[in-house]
N, C-alpha and C positions, 0 to 999 in steps of 0.2 A: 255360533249363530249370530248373525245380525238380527237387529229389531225389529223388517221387514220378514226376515226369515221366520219370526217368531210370531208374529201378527198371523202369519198366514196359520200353523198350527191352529188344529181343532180342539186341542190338549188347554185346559185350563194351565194359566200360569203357575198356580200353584203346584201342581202334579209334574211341570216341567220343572219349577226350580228343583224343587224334590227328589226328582229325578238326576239332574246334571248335580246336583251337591252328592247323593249317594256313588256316582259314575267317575267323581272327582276325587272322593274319598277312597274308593276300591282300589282305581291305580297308582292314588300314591300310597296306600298300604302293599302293593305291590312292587313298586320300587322301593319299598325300604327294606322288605323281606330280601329283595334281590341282590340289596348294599349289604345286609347281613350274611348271606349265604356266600357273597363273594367273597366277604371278610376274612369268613372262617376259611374259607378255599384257603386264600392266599398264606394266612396264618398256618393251616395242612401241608402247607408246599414246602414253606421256610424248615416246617419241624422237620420233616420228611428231609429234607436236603442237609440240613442241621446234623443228623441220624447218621447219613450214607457219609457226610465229610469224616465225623468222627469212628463211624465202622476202614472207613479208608484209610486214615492216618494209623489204625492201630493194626492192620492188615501191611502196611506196609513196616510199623517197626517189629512187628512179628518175622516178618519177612526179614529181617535187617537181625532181627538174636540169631536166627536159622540159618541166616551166612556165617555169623560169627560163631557159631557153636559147629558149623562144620569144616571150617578152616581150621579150628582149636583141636577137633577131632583126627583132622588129616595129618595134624602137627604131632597130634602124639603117637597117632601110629606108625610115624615115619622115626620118630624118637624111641620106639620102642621096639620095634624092627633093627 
């Protein structure tokens, strides 16, 4: 608000500044809740992604004993045959 904008109000100055300081304080309580919340998001993504890399690397050497133990397996029954 300009000075002209605020002359013309029928609002006592006092009760506008009152006003614009609570209305200033709300939203940047607001945005900070919001830098918080994204925070932790972003921190949830990492963990979350963190999780799935390391469930994937042990799915595939799992995968990787289970070839080896069934080549070892083919090998002996051809040997024992």
């Amino acid at each position: 608000m300009t000075t002209t904008d605020v002359d013309q109000c029928t609002s006592p100055r006092k009760k506008l500044l009152r006003f614009f300081a609570r209305s200033r304080d709300a939203w940047k309580a607001k945005c900070r809740e919001a830098k918080v919340h994204n925070k932790r998001l972003g921190n949830q993504v990492r963990a979350v992604e963190k999780s799935r890399r390391q469930w994937r690397d042990l799915a595939e050497q799992r995968g990787e004993r289970i070839d080896e133990l069934e080549c070892e397996l083919a090998e002996l029954k051809r040997t024992t045959l």
